[in-house]
mmJSON file of the N, C-alpha and C atoms, coordinates in Angstrom:
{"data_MODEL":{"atom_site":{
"group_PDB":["ATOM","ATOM","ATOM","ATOM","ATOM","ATOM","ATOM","ATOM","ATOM","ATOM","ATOM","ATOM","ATOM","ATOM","ATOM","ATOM","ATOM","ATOM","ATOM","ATOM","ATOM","ATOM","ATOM","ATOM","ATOM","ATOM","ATOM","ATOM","ATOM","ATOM","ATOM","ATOM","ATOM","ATOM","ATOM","ATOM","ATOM","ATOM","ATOM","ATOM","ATOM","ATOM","ATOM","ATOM","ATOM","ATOM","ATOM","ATOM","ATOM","ATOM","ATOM","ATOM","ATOM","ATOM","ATOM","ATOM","ATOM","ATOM","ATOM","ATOM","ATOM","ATOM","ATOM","ATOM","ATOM","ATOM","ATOM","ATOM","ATOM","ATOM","ATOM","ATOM","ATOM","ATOM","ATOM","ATOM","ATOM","ATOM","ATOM","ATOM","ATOM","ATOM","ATOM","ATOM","ATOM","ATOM","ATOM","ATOM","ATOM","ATOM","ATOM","ATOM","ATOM","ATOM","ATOM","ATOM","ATOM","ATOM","ATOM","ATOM","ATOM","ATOM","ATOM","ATOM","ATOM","ATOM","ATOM","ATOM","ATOM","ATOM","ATOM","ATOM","ATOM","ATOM","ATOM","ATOM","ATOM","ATOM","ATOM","ATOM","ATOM","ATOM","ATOM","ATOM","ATOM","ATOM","ATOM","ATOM","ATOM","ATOM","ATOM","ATOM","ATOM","ATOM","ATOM","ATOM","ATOM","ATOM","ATOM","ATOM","ATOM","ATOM","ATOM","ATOM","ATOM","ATOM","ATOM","ATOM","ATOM","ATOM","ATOM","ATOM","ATOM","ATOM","ATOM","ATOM","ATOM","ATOM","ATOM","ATOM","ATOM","ATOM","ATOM","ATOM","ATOM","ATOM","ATOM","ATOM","ATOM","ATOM","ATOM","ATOM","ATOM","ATOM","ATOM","ATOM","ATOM","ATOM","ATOM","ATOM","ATOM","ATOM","ATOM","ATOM","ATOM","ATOM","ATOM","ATOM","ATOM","ATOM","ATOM","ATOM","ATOM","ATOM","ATOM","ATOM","ATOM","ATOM","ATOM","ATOM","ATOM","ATOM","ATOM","ATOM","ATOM","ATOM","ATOM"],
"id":[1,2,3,4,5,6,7,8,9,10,11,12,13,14,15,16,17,18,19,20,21,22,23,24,25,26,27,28,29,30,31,32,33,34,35,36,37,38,39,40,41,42,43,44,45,46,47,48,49,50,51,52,53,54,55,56,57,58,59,60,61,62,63,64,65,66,67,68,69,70,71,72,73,74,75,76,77,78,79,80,81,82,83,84,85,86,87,88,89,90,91,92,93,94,95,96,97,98,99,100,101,102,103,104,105,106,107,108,109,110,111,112,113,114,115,116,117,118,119,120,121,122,123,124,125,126,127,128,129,130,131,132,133,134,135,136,137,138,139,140,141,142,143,144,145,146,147,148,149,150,151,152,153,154,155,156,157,158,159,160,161,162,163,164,165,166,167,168,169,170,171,172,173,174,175,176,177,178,179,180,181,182,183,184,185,186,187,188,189,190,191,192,193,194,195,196,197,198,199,200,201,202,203,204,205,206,207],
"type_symbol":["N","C","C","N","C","C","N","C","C","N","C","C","N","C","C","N","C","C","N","C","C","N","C","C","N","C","C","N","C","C","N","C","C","N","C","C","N","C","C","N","C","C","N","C","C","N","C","C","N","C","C","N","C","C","N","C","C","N","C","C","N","C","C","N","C","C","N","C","C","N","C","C","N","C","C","N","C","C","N","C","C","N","C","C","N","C","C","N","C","C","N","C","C","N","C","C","N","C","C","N","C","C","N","C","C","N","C","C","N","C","C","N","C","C","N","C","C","N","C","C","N","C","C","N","C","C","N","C","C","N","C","C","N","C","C","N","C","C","N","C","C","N","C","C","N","C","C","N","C","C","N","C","C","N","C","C","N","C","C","N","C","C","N","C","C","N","C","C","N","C","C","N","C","C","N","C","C","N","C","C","N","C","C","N","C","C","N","C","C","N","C","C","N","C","C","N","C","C","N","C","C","N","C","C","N","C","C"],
"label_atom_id":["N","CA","C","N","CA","C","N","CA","C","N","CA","C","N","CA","C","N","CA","C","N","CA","C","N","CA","C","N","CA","C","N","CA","C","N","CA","C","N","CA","C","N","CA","C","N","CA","C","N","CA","C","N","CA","C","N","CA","C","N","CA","C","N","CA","C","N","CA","C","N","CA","C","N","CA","C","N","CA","C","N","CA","C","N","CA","C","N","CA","C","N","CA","C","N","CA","C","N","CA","C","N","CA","C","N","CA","C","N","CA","C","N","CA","C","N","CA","C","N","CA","C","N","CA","C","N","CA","C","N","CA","C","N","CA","C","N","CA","C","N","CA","C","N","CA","C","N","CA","C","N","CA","C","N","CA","C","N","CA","C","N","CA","C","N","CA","C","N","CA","C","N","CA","C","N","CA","C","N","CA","C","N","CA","C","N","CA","C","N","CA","C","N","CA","C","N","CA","C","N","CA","C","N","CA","C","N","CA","C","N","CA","C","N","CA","C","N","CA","C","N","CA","C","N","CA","C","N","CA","C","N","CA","C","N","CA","C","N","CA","C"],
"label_alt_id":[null,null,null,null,null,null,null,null,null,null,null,null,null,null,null,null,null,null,null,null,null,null,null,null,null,null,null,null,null,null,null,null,null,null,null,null,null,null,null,null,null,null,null,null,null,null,null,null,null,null,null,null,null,null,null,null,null,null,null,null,null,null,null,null,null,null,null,null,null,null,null,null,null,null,null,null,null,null,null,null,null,null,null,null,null,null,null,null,null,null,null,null,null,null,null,null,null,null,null,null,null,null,null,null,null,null,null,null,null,null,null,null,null,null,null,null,null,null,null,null,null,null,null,null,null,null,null,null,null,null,null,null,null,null,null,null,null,null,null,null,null,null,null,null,null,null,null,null,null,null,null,null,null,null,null,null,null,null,null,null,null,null,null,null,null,null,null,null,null,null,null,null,null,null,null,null,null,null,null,null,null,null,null,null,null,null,null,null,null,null,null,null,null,null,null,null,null,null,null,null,null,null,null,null,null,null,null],
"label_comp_id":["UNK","UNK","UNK","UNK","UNK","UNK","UNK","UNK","UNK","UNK","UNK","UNK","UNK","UNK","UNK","UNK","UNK","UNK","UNK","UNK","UNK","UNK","UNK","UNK","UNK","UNK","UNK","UNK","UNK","UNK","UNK","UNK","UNK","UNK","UNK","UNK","UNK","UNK","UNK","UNK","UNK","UNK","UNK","UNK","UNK","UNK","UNK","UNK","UNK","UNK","UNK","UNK","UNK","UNK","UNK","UNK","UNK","UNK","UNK","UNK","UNK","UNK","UNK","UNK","UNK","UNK","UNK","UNK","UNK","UNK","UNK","UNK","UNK","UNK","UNK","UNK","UNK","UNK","UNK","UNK","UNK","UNK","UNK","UNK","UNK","UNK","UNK","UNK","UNK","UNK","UNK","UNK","UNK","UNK","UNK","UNK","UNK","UNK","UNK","UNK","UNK","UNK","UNK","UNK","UNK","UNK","UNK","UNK","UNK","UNK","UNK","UNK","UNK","UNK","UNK","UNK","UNK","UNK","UNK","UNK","UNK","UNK","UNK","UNK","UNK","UNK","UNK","UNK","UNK","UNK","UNK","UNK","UNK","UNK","UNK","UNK","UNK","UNK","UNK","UNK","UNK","UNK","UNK","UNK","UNK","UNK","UNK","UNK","UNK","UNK","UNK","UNK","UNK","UNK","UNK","UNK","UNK","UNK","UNK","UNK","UNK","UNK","UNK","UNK","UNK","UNK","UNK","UNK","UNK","UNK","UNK","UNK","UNK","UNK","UNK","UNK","UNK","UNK","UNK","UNK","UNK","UNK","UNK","UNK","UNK","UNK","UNK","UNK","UNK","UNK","UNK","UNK","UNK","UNK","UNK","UNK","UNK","UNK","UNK","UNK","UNK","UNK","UNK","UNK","UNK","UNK","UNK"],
"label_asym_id":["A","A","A","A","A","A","A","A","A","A","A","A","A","A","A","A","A","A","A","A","A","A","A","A","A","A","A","A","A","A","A","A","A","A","A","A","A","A","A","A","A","A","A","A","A","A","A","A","A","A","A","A","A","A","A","A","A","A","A","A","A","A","A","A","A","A","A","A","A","A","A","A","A","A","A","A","A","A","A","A","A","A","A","A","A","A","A","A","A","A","A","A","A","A","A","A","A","A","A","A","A","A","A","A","A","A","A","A","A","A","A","A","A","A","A","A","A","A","A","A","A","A","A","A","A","A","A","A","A","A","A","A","A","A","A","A","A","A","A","A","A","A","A","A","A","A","A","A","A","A","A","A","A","A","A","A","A","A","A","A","A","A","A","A","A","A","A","A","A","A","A","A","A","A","A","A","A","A","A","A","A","A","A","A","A","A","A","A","A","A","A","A","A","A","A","A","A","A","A","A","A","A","A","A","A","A","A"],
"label_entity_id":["1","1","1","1","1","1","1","1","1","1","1","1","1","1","1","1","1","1","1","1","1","1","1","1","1","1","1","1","1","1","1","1","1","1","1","1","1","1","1","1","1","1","1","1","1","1","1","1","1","1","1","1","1","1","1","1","1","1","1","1","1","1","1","1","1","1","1","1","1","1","1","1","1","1","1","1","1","1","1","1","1","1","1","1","1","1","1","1","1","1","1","1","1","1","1","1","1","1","1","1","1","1","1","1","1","1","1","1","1","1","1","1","1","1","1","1","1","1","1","1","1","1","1","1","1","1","1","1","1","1","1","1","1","1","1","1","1","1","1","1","1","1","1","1","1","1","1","1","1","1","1","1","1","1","1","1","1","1","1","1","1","1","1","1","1","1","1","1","1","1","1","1","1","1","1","1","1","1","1","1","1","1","1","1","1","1","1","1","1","1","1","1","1","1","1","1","1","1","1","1","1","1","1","1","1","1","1"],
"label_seq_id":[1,1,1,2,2,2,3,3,3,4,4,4,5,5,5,6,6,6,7,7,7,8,8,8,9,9,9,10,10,10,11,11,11,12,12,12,13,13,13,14,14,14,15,15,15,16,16,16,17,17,17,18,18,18,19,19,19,20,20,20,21,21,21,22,22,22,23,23,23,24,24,24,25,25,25,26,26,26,27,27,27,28,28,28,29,29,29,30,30,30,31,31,31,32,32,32,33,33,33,34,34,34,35,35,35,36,36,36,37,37,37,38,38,38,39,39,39,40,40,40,41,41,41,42,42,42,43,43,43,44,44,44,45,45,45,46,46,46,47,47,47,48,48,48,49,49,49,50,50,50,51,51,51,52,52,52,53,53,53,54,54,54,55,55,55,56,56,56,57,57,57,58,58,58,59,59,59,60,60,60,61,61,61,62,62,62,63,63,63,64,64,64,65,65,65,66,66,66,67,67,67,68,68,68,69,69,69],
"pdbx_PDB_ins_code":[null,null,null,null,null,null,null,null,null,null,null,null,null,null,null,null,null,null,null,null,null,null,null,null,null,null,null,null,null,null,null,null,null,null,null,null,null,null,null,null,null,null,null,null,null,null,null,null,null,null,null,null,null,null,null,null,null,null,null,null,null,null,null,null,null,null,null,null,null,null,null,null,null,null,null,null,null,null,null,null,null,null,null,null,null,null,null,null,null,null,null,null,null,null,null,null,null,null,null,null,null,null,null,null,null,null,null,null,null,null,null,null,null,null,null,null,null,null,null,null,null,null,null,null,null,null,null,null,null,null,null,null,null,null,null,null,null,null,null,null,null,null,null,null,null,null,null,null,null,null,null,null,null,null,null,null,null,null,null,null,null,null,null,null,null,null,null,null,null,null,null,null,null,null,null,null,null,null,null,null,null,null,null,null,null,null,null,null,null,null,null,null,null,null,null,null,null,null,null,null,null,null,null,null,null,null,null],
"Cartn_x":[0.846,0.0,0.888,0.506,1.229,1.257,1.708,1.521,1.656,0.614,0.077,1.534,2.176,3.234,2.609,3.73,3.301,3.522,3.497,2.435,4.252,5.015,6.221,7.075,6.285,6.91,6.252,4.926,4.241,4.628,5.295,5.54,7.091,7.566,8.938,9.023,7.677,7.653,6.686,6.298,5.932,7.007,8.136,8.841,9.85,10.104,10.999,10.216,8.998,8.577,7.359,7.691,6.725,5.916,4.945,4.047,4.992,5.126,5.533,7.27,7.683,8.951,8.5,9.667,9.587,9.933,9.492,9.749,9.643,10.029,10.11,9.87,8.74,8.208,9.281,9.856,10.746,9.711,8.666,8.252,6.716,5.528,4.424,3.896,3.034,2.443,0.671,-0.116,-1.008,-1.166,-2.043,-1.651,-2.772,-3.749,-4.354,-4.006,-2.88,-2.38,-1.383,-1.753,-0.937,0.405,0.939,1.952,3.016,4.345,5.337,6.427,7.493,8.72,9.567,10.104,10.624,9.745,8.371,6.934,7.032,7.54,7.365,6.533,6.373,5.483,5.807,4.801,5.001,3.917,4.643,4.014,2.405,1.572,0.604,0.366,0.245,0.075,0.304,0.484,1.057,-0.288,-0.968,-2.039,-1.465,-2.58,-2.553,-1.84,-2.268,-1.572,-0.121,0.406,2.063,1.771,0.461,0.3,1.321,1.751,2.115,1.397,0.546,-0.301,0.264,0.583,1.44,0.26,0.818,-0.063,1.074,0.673,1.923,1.908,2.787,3.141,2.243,1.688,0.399,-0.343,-0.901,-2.141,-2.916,-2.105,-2.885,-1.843,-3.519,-3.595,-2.953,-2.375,-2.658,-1.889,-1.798,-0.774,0.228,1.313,1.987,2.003,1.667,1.294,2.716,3.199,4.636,4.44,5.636,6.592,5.977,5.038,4.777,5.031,4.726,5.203,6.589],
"Cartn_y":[-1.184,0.0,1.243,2.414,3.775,4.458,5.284,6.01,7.559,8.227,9.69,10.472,11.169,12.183,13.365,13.737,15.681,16.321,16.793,18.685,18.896,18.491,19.461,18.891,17.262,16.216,16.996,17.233,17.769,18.706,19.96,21.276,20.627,20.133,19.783,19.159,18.392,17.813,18.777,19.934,20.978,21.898,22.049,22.618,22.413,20.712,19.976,20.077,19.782,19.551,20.83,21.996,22.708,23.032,23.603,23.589,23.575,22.437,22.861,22.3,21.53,20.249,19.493,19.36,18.163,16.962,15.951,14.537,13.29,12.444,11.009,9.77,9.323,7.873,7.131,6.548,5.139,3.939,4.189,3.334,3.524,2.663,2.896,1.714,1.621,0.58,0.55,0.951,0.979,0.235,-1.003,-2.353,-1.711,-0.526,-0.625,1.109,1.052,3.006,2.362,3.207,2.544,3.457,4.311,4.773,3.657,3.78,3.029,3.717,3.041,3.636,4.182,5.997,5.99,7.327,7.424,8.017,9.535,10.458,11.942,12.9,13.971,15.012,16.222,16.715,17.915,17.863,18.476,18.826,19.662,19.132,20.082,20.826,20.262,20.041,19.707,19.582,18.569,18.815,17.971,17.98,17.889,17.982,17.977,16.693,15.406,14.777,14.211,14.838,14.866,14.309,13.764,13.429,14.213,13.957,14.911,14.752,15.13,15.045,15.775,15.35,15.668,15.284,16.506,15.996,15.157,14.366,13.024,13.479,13.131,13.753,12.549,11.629,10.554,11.043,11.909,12.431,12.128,10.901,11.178,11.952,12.206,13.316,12.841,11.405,10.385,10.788,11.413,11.452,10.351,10.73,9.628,10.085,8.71,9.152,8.817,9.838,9.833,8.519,7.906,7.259,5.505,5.326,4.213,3.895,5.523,4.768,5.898],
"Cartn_z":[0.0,0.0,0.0,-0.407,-1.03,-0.052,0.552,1.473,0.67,1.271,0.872,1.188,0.151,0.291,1.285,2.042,2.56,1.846,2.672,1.739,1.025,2.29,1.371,0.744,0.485,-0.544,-1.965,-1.612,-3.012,-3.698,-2.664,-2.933,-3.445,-2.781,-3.689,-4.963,-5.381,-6.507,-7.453,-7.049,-8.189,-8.34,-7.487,-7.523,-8.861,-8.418,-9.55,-10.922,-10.8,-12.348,-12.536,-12.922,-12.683,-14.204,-14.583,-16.025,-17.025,-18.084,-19.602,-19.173,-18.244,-17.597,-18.623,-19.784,-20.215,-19.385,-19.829,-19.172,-20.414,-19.69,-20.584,-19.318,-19.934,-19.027,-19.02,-18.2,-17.457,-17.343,-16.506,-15.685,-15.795,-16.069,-15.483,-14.531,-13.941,-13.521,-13.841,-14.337,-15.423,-16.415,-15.865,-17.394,-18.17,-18.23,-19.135,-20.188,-19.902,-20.896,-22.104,-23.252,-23.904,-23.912,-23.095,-22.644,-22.164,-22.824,-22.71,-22.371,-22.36,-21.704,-22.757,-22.495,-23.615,-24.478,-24.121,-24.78,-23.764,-24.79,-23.676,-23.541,-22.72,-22.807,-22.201,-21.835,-20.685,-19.932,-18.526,-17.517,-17.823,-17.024,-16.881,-15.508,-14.849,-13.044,-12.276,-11.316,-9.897,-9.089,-8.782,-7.804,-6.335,-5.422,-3.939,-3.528,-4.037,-3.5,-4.371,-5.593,-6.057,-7.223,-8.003,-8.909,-9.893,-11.038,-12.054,-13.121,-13.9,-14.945,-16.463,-17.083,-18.433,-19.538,-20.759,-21.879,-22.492,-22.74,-23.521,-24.938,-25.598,-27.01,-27.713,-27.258,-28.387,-27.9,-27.204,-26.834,-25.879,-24.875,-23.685,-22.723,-21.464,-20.689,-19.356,-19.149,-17.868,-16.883,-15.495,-14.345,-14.442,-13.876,-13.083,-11.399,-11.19,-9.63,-8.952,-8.111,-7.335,-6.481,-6.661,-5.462,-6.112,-6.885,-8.221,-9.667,-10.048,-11.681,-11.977],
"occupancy":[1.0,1.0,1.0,1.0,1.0,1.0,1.0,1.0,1.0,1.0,1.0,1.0,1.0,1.0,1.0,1.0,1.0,1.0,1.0,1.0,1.0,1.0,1.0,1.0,1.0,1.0,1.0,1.0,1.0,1.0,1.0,1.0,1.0,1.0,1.0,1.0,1.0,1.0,1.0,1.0,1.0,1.0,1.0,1.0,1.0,1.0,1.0,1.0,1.0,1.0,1.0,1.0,1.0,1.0,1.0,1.0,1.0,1.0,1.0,1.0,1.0,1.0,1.0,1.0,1.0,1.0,1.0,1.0,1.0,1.0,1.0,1.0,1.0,1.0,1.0,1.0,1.0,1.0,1.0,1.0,1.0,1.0,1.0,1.0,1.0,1.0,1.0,1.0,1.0,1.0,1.0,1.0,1.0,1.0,1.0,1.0,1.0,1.0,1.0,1.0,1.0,1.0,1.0,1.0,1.0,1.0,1.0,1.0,1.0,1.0,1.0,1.0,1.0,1.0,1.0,1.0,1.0,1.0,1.0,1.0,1.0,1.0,1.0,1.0,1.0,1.0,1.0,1.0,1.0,1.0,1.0,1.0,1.0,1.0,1.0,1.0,1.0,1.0,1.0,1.0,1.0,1.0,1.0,1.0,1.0,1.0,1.0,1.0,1.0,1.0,1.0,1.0,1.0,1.0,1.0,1.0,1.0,1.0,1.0,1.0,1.0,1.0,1.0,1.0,1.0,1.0,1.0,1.0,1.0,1.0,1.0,1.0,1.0,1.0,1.0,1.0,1.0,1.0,1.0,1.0,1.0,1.0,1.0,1.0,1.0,1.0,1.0,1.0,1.0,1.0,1.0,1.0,1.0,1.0,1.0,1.0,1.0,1.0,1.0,1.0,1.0,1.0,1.0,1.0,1.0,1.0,1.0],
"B_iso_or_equiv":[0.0,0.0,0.0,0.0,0.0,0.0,0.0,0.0,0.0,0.0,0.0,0.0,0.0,0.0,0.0,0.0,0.0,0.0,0.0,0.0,0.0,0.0,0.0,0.0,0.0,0.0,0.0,0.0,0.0,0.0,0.0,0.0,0.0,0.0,0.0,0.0,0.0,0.0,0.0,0.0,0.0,0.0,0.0,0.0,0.0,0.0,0.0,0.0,0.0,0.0,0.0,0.0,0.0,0.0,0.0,0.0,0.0,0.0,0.0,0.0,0.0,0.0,0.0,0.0,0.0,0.0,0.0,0.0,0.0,0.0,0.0,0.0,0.0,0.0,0.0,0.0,0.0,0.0,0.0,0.0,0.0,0.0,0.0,0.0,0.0,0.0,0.0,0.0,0.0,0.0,0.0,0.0,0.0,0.0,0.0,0.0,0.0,0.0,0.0,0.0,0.0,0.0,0.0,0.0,0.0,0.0,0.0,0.0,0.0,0.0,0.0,0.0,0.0,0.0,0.0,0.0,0.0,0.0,0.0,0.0,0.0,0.0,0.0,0.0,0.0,0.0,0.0,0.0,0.0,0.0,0.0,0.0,0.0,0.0,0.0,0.0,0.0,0.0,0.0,0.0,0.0,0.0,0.0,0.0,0.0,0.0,0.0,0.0,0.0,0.0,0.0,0.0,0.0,0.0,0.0,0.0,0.0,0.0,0.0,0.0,0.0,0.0,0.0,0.0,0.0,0.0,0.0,0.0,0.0,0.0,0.0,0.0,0.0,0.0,0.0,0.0,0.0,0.0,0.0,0.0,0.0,0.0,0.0,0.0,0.0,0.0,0.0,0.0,0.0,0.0,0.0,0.0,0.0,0.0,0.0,0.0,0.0,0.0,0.0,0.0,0.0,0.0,0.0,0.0,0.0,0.0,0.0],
"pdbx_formal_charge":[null,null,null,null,null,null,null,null,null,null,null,null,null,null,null,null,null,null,null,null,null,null,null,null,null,null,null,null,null,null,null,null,null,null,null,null,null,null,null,null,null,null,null,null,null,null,null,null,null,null,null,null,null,null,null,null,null,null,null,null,null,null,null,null,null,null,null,null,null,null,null,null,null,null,null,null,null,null,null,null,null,null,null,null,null,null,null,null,null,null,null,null,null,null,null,null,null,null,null,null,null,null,null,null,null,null,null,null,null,null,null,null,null,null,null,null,null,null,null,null,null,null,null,null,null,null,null,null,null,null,null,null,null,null,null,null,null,null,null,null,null,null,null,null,null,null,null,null,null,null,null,null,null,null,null,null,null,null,null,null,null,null,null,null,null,null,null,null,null,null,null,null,null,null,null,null,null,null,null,null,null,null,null,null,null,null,null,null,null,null,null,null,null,null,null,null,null,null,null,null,null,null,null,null,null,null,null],
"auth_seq_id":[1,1,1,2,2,2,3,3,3,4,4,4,5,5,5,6,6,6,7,7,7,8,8,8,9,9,9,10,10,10,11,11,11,12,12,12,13,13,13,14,14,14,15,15,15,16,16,16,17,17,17,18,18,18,19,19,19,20,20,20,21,21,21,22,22,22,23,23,23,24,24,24,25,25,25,26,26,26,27,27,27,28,28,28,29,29,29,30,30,30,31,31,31,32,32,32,33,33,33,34,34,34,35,35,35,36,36,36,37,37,37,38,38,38,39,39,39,40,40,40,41,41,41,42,42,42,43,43,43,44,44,44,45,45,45,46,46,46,47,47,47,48,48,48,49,49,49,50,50,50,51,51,51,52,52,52,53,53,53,54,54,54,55,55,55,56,56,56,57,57,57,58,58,58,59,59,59,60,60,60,61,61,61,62,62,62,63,63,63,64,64,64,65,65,65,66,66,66,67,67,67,68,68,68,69,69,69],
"auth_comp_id":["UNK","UNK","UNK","UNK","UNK","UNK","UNK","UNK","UNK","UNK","UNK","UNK","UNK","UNK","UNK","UNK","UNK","UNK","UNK","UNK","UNK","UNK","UNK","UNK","UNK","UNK","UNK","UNK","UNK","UNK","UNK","UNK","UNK","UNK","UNK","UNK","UNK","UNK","UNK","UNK","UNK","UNK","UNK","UNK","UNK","UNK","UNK","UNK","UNK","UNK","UNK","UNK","UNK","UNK","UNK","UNK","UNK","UNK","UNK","UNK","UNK","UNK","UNK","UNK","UNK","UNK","UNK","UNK","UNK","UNK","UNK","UNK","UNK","UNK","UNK","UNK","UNK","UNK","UNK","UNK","UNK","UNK","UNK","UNK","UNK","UNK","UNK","UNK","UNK","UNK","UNK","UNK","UNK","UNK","UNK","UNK","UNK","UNK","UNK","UNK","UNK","UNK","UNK","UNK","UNK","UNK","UNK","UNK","UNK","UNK","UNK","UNK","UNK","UNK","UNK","UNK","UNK","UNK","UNK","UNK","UNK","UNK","UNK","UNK","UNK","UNK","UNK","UNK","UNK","UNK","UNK","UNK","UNK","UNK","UNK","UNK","UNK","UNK","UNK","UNK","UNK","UNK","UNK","UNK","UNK","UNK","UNK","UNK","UNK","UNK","UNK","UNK","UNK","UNK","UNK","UNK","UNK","UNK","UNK","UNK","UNK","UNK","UNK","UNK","UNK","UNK","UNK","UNK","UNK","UNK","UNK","UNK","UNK","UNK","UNK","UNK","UNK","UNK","UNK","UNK","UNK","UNK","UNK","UNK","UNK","UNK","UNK","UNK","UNK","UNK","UNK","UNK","UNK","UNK","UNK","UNK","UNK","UNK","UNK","UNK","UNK","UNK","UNK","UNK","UNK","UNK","UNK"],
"auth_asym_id":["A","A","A","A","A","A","A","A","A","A","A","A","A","A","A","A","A","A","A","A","A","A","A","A","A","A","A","A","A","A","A","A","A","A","A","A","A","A","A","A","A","A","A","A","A","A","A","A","A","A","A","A","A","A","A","A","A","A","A","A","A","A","A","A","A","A","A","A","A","A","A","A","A","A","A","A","A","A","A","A","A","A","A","A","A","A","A","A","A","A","A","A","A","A","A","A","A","A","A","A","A","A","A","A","A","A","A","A","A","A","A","A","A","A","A","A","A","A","A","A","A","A","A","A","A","A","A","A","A","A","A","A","A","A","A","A","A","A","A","A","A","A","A","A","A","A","A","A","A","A","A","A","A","A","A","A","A","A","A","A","A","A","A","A","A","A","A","A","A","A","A","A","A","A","A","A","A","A","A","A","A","A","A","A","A","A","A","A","A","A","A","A","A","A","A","A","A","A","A","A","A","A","A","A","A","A","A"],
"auth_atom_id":["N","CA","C","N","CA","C","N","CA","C","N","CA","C","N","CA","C","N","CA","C","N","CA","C","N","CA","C","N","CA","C","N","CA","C","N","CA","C","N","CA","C","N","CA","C","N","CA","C","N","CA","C","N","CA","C","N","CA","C","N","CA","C","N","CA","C","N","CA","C","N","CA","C","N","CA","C","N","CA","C","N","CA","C","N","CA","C","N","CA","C","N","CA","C","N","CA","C","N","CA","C","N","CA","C","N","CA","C","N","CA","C","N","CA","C","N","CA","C","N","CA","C","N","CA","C","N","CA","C","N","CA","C","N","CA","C","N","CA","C","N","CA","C","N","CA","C","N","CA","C","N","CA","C","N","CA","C","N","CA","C","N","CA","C","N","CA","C","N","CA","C","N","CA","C","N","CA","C","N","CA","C","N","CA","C","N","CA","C","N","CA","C","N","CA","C","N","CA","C","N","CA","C","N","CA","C","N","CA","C","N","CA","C","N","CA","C","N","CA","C","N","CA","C","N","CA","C","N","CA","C","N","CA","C","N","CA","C","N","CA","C"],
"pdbx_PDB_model_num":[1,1,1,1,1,1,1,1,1,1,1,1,1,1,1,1,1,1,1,1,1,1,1,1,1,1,1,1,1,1,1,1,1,1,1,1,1,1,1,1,1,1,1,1,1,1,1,1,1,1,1,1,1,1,1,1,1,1,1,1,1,1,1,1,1,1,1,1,1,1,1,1,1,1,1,1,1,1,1,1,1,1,1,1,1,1,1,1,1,1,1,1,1,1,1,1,1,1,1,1,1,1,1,1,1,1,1,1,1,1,1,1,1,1,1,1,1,1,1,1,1,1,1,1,1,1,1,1,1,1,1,1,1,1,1,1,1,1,1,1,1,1,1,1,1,1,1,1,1,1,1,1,1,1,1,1,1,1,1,1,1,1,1,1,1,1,1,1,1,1,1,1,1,1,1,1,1,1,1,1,1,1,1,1,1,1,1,1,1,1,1,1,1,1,1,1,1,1,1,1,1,1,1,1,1,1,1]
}}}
């Protein structure tokens, strides 16, 4: 089971990846995205609880949720 990041795990992880951070997927754990490793985008958001939500360059919208994928 995951345990919920703090507030100033979150604030550190909008800090690191803040709107329009490129990135490149490593890792998901999502057997049903067709996001693979390797597949990049940009940042959109970091939610309350550290989500990072990127528009992916194939066009999905999908978070990666911190400290899993």
């Amino acid at each position: 089971m995951n345990k919920m990041p703090s507030s100033e795990t979150v604030e550190r992880i909008r800090k690191e990846f803040p709107t329009g951070t490129r990135i490149e997927l490593i890792h998901m754990e999502d057997p049903y995205t067709k996001l693979k490793p390797g597949d990049q985008g940009s940042v959109d958001f970091v939610d309350d609880i550290g989500t990072i939500f990127c528009n992916w360059d194939q066009g999905s919208s999908l978070g990666i949720v911190y400290n899993v994928d």
